[in-house]
C-alpha positions in Angstrom: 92.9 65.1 99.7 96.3 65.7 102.1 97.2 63.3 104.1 99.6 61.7 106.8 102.9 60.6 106.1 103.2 58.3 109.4 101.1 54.4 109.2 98.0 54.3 111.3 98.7 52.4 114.1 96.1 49.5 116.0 95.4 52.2 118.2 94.3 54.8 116.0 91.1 53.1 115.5 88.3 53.6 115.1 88.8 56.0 113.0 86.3 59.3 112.5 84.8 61.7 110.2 84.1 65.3 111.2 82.9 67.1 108.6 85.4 67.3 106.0 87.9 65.7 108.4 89.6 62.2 109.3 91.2 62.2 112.4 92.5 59.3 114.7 91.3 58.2 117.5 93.3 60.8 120.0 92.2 63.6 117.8 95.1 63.8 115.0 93.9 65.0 111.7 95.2 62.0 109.1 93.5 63.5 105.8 91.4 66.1 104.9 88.7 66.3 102.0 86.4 68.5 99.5 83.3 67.1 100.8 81.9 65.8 104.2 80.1 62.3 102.8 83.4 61.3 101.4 85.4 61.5 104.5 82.6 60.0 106.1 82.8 57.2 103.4 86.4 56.9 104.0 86.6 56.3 107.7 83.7 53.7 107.1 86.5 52.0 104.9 89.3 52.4 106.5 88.1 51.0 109.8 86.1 48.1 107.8 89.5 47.2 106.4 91.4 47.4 109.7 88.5 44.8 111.3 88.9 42.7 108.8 92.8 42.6 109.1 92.5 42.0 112.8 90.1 39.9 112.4 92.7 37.7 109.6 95.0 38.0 112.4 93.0 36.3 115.2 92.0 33.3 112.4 95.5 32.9 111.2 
């Protein structure tokens, strides 16, 4: 997998997968993979884990 060097930032999300490919929300690839359904699996996580730190945020 290749990926970004530079932090995701709050408005990078959501997140997508297209095909093999992650890209932020202005169209940026962030990371690449061998196969479709785990970049598709990936976004799913990464943009759970983001919700779930705003949400943190917003509770703290």
């Amino acid at each position: 997998m290749s990926t970004s060097k530079k932090p995701l930032e709050p408005d990078d999300f959501p997140v997508t997968a297209e095909g093999q490919k992650i890209k932020k929300q202005d169209g940026e690839l962030i990371a690449s993979t061998d196969h479709p359904e785990i970049a598709a699996d990936l976004a799913y996580r990464i943009n759970d884990d983001e919700a779930r730190r705003e949400e943190d945020k917003w509770s703290a």
